[in-house]
N, C-alpha and C positions, 0 to 999 in steps of 0.2 A: 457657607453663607447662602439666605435667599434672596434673589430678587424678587421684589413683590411689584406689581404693573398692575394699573388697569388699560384695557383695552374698549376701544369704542369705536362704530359709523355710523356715518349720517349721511341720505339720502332727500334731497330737497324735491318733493314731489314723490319721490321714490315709485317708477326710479326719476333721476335727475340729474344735476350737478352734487356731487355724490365724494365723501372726504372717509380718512381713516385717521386714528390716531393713537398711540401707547402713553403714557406718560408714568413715569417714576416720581419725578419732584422736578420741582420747575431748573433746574440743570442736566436733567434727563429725561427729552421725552421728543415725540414725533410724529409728523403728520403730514398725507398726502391727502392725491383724491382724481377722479377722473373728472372730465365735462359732463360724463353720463354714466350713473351704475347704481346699483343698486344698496337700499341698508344692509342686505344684508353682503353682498358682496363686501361694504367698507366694512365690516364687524371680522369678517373673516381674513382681510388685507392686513388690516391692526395688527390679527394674531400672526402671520404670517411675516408682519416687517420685525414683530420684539422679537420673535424665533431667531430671522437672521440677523438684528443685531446685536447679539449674544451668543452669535455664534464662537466668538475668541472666547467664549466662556463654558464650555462645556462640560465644565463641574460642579459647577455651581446652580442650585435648586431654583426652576423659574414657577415663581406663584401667577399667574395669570388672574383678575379680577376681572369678571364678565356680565354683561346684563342682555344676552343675549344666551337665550338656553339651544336657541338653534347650531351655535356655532359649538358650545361646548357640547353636545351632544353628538353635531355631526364629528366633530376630533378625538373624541372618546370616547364611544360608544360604535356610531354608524359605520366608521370608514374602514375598519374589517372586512365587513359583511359586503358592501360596494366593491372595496378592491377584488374579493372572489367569485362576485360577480363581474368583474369586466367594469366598473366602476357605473353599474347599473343597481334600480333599485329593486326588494324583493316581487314589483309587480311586472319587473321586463323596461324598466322607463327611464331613461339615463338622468343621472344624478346630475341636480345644478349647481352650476361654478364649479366645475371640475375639474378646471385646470389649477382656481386656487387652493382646493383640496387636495389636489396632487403633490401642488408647490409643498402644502404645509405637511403633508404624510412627509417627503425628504427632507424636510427641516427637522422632524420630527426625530432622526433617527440620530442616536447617542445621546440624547437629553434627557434632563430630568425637572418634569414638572407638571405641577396640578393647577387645577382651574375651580373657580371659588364661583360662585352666582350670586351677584349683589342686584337689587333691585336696580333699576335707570331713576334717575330724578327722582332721588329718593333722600339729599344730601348726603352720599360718600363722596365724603372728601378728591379719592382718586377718580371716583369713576366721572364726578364730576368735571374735574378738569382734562380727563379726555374726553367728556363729550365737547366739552367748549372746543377743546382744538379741532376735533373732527367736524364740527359744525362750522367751524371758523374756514375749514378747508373747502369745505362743500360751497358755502358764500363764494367764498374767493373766487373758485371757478366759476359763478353763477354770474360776477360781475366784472370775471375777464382781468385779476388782479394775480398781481404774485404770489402765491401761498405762504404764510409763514410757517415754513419746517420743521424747525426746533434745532436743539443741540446733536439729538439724537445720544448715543450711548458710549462715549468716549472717542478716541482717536482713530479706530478701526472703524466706524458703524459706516461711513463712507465706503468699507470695501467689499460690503458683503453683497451688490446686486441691488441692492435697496432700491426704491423709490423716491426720485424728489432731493440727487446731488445738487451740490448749488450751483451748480455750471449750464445745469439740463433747463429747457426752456418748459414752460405748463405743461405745452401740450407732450412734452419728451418725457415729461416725469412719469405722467398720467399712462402713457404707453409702458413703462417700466415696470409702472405698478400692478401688473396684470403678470409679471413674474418675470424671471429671466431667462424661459423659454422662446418668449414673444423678442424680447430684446436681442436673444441669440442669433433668432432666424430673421432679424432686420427689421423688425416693424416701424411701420411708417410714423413719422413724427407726430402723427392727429390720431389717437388710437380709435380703434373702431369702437362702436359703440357693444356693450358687454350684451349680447342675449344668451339668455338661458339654453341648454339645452335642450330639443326634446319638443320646443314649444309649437303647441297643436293650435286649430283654429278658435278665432275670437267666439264667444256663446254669450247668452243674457248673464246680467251681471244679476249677481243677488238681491234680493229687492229689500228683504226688512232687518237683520241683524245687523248689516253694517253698511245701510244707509244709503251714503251715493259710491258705493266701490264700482269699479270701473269693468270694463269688459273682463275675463276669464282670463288667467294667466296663464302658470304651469303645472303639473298634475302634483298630486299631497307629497310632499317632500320627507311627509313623516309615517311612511307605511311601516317603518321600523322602530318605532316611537318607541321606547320605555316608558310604560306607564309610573314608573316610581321617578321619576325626573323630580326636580326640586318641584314642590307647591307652596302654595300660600293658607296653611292652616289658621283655622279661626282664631283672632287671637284673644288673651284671657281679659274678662271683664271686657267685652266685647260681644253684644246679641249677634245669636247666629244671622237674626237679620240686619244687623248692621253690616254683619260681613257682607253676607250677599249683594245687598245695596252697591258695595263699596266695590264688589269684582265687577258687576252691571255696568259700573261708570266707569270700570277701565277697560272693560271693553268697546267702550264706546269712544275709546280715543286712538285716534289713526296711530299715533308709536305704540300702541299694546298691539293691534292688526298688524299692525309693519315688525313686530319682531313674531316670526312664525311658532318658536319654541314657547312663545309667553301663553299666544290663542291656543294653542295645543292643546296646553295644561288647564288651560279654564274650559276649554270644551268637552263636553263627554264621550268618552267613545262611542256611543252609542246616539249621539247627537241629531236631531232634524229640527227643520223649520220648513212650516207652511208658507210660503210667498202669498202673495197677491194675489198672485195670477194662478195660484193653484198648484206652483210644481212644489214638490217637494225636494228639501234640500238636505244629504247627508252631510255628516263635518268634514269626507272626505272633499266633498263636490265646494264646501264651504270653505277647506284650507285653501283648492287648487287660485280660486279666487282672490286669495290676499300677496300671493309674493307680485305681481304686477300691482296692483290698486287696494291699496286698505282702506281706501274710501276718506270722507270727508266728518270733521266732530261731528257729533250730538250731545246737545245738552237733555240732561236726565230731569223730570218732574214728577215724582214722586206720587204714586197716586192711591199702594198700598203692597205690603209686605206680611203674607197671611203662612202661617206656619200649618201645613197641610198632613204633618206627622213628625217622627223626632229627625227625619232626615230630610225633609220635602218642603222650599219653602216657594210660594208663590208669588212674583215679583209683578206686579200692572204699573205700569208707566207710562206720562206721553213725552217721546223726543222729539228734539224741536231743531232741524237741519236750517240750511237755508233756502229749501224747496219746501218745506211744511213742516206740519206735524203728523205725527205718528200714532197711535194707540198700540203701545205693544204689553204683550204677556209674556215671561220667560220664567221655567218649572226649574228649579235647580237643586240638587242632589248630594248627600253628603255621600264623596266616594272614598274610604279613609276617610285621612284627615282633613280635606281638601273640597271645596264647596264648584261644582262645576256644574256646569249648562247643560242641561239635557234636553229641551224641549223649547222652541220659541215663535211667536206667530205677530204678526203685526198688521195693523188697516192703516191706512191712509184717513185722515180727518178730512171734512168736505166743509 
């Protein structure tokens, strides 16, 4: 037999009052969350509470449904390479949420199962209703309320360490949630608030791809990227410049920023952008920027979409935050099958 799950977090502010959630069918599903952490901390919680409440089931195929590429990359791909480094990454820089990538490496072991990449807010069914519950958890703590839990995954899912018994008060769940390493060695009922590890001093924040993002965070989480990761190929009876158009304005929305594995794939390796002020900004210097602040929408206005060669399309647009407007340009690339950012610059309108 499989179990098929989606998993999902949510991050209000991100970071913020911060939820996780699995959900199977509305008689099997589950949700926590802290007062403050991060999307992607809750994306990674999720996968880490189905691991352990399935643990009485450890013959049975666990399908994981994911809309975060961050997480299913760092669990199946990354966390080799980190454990034989000392749970650092290939530049010397310690890896973040390492405790709950720890948790989930030992859950990990005697199971059997794969992870699927569905898009977010896309209408699945499943992933749908885990985002609701993780988002539902995120609120709850934002406004000091009970969380609704769920059923969770039969008789047993109470006994695995979990997150969010129904005995445990918010702030006791929220401290649990962080694994049962923390719970072991007695953590205080109000858990501390999650920081990344590693995290170096505040720097200017980016000025034109993503808007109003907020000071500098933690260094590129994806120095070990597989470039073959899921992408979003052009689709049929679709102009390559509609595509383009259409990745433009998901990058322009703070949940594509906030999931680190999505900007990844739409950025080019080879990535820069001229600011304002003159610096120039690699994709490396441009990821470190988004796991603290993905910044605030932009809306997209259209200004033109010029085909520069069979791979090269040239995108001018002006975006319109709630501090102005923008004049921006962005050169984008057919790399494979997969339409990605290579080059972008933008002025401020006066």
């Amino acid at each position: 037999m499989t179990i098929t799950a989606a998993a999902d977090g949510s991050a209000l502010g991100n970071p913020g009052p911060a939820g996780w959630a699995w959900y199977v069918d509305d008689n099997c599903w589950r949700a926590g969350g802290w007062p403050h952490g991060t999307n992607n901390q809750g994306e990674l919680m999720a996968v880490l509470d189905l691991f352990r409440a399935t643990a009485h089931l450890p013959g049975e195929d666990l399908h994981i449904l994911c809309d975060s590429q961050y997480v299913i990359n760092a669990v199946t791909k990354w966390m080799p390479g980190w454990k034989r480094k000392g749970w650092r990454k290939a530049d010397g820089k310690p890896v973040l949420n390492v405790d709950l990538l720890k948790d989930i490496d030992q859950a990990l072991v005697g199971r059997k199962y794969t992870f699927e990449w569905v898009r977010g807010h896309a209408g699945h069914d499943l992933n749908e209703a885990a985002d609701e519950r993780a988002r539902g958890a995120a609120t709850s703590y934002q406004q000091g309320v009970a969380v609704r839990q769920g059923p969770g995954f039969g008789p047993t899912a109470g006994d695995a360490g979990m997150a969010g018994t129904s005995t445990a008060a918010p702030d006791a769940r929220g401290a649990a949630a962080l694994g049962g390493r923390e719970a072991a060695q007695g953590a205080s009922a109000r858990p501390a608030t999650p920081s990344p590890a590693g995290a170096g001093p505040a720097r200017t924040r980016p000025e034109q791809l993503f808007g109003e993002a907020g000071r500098f965070g933690q260094p590129d989480l994806f120095s070990e990227l597989d470039e073959a990761a899921p992408a979003t190929a052009p689709s049929d009876g679709v102009s390559p410049e509609k595509v383009v158009e259409s990745l433009e304005r998901e990058l322009l929305q703070p949940e594509t920023r906030a999931d680190l594995g999505r900007a990844a794939v739409l950025l080019h390796p080879d990535f820069t952008e001229i600011g304002s002020s003159g610096r120039i900004w690699t994709r490396d210097a441009m990821m470190m920027a988004l796991e603290e602040s993905p910044g605030g929408t932009a809306e997209l206005e259209l200004l033109g979409a010029d085909r520069l060669g069979g791979d090269t399309i040239l995108l001018t647009y002006r975006s319109h935050t709630r501090t102005g407007t923008v004049l921006r340009s962005s050169l984008w690339v057919l790399d494979g099958p997969q339409w990605r950012l290579r080059f972008h610059q933008g002025t401020a309108e006066v």
